[in-house]
C-alpha positions as CSV (number, residue, x, y, z in Angstrom):
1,X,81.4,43.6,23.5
2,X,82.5,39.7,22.5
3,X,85.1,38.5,25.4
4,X,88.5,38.4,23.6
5,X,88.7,34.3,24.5
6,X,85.5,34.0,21.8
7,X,88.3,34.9,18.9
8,X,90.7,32.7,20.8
9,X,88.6,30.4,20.5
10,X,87.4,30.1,17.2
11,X,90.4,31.4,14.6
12,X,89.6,33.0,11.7
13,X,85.6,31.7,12.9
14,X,86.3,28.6,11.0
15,X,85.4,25.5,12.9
16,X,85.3,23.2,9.9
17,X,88.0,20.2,10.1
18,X,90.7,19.9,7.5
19,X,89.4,16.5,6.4
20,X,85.8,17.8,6.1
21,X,87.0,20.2,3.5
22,X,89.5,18.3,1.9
23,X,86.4,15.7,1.1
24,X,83.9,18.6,-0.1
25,X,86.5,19.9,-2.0
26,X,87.6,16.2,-3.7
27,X,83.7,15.4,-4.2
28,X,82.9,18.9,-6.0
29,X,86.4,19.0,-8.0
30,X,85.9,15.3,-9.2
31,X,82.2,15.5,-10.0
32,X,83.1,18.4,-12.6
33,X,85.6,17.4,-14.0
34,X,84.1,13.6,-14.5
35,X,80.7,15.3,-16.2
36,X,82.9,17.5,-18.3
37,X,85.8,15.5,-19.5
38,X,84.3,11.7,-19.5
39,X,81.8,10.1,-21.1
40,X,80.7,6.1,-22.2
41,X,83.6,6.5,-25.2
42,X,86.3,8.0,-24.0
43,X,88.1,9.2,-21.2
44,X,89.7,12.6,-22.0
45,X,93.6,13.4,-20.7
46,X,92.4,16.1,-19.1
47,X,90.3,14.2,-16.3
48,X,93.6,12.7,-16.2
49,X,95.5,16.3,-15.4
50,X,92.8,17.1,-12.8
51,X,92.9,13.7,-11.0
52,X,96.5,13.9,-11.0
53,X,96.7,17.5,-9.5
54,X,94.1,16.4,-7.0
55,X,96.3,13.7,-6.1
56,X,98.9,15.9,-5.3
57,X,96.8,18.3,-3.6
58,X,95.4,15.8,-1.1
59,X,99.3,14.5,-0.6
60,X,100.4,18.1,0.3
61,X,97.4,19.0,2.7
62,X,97.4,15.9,4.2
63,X,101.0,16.3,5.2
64,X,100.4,20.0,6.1
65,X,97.7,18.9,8.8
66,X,99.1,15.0,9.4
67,X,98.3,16.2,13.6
68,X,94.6,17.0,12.7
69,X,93.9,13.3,11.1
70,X,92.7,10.8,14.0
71,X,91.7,6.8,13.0
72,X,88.3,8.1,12.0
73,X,88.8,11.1,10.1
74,X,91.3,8.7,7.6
75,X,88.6,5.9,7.3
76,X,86.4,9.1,6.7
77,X,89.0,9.8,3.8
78,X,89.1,6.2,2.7
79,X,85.7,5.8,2.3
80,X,85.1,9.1,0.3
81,X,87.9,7.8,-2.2
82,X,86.0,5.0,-2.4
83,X,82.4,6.4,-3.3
84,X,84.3,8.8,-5.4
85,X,85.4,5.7,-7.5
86,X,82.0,4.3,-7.5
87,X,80.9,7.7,-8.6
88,X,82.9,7.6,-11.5
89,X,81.6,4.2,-12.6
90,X,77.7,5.3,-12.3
91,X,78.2,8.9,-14.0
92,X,80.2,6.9,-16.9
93,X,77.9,4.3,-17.5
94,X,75.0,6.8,-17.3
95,X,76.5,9.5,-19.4
């Protein structure tokens, strides 16, 4: 048998940060929907809609776990925006 502080310990046995998944979760959602709604010609509205509910996604859970978000975890963010912008430029220029 486990010691009950083991469960204390690890909640719901999920050590992964907020931020961490918020990132994996902005990289994944952003690379679909850039290879499905963009290409060199045109930009669809609908990459629009999912870039715009991301947005408001990353607002909310950011503000749900504001205590969890030290200096580096936001440059961690920052930069990820960032690649993810540079992302979209190489997939559009390749496509």
């Amino acid at each position: 048998m486990l010691p009950d502080e083991v469960y204390k310990r690890r909640p719901n046995h999920n050590n992964t940060p907020e931020s961490v998944t918020l990132i994996i979760a902005n990289f994944i959602i952003f690379a679909v929907a850039t290879q499905l709604f963009v290409s060199i010609n045109k930009i669809s509205t609908a990459f629009w809609v999912v870039v715009g509910a991301l947005v408001v996604y990353n607002f909310f859970n950011i503000r749900k776990y504001r205590e969890d978000y030290s200096k580096a975890q936001v440059i961690a963010y920052v930069l990820s925006v960032i690649i993810m912008v540079i992302f979209f430029f190489v997939i559009r220029g390749r496509a």
